[in-house]
C-alpha positions as CSV (number, residue, x, y, z in Angstrom):
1,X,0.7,-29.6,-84.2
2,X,4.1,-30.5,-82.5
3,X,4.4,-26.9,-81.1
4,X,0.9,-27.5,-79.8
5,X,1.4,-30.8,-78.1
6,X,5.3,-29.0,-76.8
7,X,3.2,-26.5,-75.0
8,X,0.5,-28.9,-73.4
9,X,3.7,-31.3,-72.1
10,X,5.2,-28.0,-71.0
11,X,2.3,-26.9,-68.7
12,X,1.3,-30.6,-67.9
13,X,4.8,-30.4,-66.3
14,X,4.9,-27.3,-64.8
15,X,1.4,-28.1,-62.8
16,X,2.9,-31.5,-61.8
17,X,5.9,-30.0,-60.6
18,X,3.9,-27.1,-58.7
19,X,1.2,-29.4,-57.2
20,X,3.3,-33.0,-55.9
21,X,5.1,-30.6,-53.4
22,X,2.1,-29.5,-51.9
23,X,0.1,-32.3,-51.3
24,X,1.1,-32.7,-47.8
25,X,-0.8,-29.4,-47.6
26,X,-4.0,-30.4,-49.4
27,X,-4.7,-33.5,-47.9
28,X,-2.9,-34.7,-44.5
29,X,-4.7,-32.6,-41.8
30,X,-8.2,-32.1,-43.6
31,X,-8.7,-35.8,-44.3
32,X,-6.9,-37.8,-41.4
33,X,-9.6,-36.8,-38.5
34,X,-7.0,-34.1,-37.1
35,X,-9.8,-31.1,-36.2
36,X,-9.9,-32.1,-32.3
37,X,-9.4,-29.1,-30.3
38,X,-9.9,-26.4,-33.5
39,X,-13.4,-24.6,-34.3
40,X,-14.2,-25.4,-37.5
41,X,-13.3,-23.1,-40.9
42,X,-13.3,-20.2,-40.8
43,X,-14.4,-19.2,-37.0
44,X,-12.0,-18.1,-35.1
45,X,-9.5,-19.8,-33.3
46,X,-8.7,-19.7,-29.6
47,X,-5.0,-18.9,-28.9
48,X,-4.4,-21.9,-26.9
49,X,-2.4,-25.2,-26.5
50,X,-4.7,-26.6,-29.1
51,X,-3.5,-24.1,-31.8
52,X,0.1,-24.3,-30.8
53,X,0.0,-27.7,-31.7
54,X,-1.6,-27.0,-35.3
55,X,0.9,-24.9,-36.2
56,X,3.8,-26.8,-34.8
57,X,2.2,-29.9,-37.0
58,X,1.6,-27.1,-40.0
59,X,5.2,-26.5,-40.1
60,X,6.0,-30.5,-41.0
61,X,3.2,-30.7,-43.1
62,X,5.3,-27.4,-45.0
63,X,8.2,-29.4,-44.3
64,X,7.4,-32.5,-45.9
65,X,6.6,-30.3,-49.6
66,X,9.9,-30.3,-49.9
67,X,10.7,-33.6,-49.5
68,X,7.9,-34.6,-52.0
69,X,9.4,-31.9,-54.7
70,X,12.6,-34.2,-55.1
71,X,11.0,-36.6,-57.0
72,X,9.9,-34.1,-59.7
73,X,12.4,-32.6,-59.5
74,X,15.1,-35.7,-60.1
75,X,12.8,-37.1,-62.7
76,X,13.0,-33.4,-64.5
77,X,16.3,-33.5,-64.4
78,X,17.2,-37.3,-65.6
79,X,14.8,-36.6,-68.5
80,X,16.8,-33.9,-69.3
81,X,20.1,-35.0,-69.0
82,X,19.0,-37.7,-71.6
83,X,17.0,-35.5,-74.4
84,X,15.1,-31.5,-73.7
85,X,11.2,-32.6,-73.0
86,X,9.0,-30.0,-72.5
87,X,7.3,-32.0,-70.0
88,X,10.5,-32.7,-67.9
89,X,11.5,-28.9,-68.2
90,X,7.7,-28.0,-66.6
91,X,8.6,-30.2,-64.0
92,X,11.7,-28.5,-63.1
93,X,9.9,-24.9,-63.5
94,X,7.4,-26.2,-61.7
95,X,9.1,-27.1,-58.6
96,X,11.3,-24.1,-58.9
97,X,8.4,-22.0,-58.3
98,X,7.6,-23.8,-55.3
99,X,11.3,-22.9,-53.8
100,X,10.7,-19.4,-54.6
101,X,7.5,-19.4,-52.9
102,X,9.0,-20.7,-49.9
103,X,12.2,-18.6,-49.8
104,X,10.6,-15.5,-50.2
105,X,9.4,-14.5,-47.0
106,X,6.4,-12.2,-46.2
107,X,8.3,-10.5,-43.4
108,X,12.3,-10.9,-43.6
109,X,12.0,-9.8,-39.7
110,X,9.9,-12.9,-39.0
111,X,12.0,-15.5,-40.7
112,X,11.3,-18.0,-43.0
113,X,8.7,-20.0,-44.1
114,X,4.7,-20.2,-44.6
115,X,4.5,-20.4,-40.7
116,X,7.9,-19.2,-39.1
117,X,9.3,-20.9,-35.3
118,X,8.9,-17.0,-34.4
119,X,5.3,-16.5,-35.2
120,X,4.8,-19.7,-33.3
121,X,6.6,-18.5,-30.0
122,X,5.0,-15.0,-30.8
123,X,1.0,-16.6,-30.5
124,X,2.7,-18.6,-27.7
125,X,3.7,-16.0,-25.6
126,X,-0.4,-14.2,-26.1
127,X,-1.5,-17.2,-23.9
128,X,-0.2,-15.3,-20.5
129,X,-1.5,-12.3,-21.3
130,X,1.4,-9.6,-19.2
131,X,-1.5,-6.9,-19.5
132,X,-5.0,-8.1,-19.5
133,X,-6.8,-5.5,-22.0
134,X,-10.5,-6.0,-20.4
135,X,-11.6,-8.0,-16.9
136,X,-11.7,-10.9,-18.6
137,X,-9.6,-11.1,-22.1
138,X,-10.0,-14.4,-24.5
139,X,-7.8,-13.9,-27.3
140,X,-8.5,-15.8,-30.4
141,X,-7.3,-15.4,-34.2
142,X,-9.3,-13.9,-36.5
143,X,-8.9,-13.9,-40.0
144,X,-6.3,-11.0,-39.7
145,X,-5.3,-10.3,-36.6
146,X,-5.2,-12.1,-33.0
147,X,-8.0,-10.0,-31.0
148,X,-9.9,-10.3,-27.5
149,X,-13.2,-11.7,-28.2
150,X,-14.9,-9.1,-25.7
151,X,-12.8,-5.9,-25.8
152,X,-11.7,-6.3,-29.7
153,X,-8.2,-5.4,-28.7
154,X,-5.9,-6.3,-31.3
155,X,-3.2,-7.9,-29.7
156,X,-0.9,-9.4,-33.2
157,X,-1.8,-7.8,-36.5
158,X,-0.7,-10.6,-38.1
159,X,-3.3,-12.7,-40.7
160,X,-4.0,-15.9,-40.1
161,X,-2.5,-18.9,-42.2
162,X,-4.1,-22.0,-42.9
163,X,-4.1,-24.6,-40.3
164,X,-5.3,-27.5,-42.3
165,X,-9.0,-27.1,-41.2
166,X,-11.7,-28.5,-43.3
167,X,-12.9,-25.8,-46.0
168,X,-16.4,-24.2,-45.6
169,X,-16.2,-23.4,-49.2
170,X,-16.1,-26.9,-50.0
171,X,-12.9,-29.0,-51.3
172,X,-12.7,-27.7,-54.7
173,X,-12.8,-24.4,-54.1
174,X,-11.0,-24.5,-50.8
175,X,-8.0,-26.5,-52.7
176,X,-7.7,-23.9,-55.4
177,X,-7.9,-21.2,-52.9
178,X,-4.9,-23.0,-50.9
179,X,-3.0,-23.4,-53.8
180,X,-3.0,-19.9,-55.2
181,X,-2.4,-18.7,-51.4
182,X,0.6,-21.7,-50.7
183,X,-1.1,-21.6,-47.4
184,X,-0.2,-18.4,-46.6
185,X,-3.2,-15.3,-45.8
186,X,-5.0,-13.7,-48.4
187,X,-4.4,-10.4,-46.2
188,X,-1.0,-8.6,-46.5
189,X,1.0,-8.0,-43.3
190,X,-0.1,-5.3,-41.9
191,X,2.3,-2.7,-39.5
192,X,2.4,-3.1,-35.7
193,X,-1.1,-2.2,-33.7
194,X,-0.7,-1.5,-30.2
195,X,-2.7,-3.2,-27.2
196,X,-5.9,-1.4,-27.5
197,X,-6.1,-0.7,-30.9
198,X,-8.6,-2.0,-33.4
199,X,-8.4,-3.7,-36.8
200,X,-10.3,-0.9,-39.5
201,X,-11.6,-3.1,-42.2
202,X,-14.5,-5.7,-40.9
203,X,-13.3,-9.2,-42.1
């Protein structure tokens, strides 16, 4: 029986310690009336000043997880210090997981982070398009790649993170989708496609 209630303290912890950090993520954009200027989940998004802003925002929501893990993570460790819970050391593996999440990149080349200052200047520099791909090119990102809306040039094969939209497949299962992703695309990186090309797989 004590082994028993050792494990349940020990994954009571570790979800603790895995979800606090993220609730910046679950619930600031999608419940403070912050969808002005996006099309709502999952349509396609417009590469313009409107999106720039959502990321730039996206990136302190990601910012603010980690100012949320240190209170896990001190509580974890004063427990601890004093006597080895199982609960305090699920909170400590808990929010360790959530630094490795975060570390690791996707791309090393891109830098760090769910949504990197590079891949925001990168979608930046798409709104003056140098070398219009039809007569008259609207770029918008797709689920994995930033394409012309008329054409279906791919112009970034990168996916699309989450930018804090309202789920379409309602909040419980949008939540548990967000947490298994960390925000990040379900879609793996995919290499380089040159102006003109086209994304194979339908989304």
């Amino acid at each position: 029986m004590s082994m028993t209630a050792d494990i349940f303290r020990l994954v009571l912890g570790l979800l603790f310690g895995m979800l606090v950090p993220r609730i910046p993520l679950l619930f600031f954009t999608r419940f403070l009336n912050l969808e002005r200027g996006l099309h709502p989940h999952p349509d396609p998004t417009p590469v313009d000043v409107p999106l720039i802003q959502r990321m730039r925002l996206m990136r302190r929501v990601h910012g603010m997880g980690w100012i949320l893990a240190i209170l896990p993570l001190g509580l974890g460790l004063f427990v601890l210090r004093v006597s080895p819970q199982s609960f305090a050391f699920g909170l400590v593996a808990g929010v360790a997981w959530f630094a490795i999440s975060r570390i690791v990149p996707q791309d090393v080349e891109m830098g760090l982070g769910i949504i990197p200052m590079s891949l925001v200047r990168e979608v930046n520099n798409l709104r003056q398009i140098q070398s219009p791909c039809c007569d008259r090119p609207f770029l918008q990102w797709e689920v994995r790649a930033v394409r012309c809306r008329f054409c279906r040039a791919v112009h970034l094969s990168t996916p699309r993170p989450d930018l804090g939209r309202l789920r379409s497949d309602g909040w419980l299962i949008g939540a548990f989708r967000i947490l298994l992703a960390d925000g990040r695309s379900i879609f793996p990186l995919t290499e380089s496609v040159e102006l003109g090309g086209e994304v194979g797989e339908e989304e």
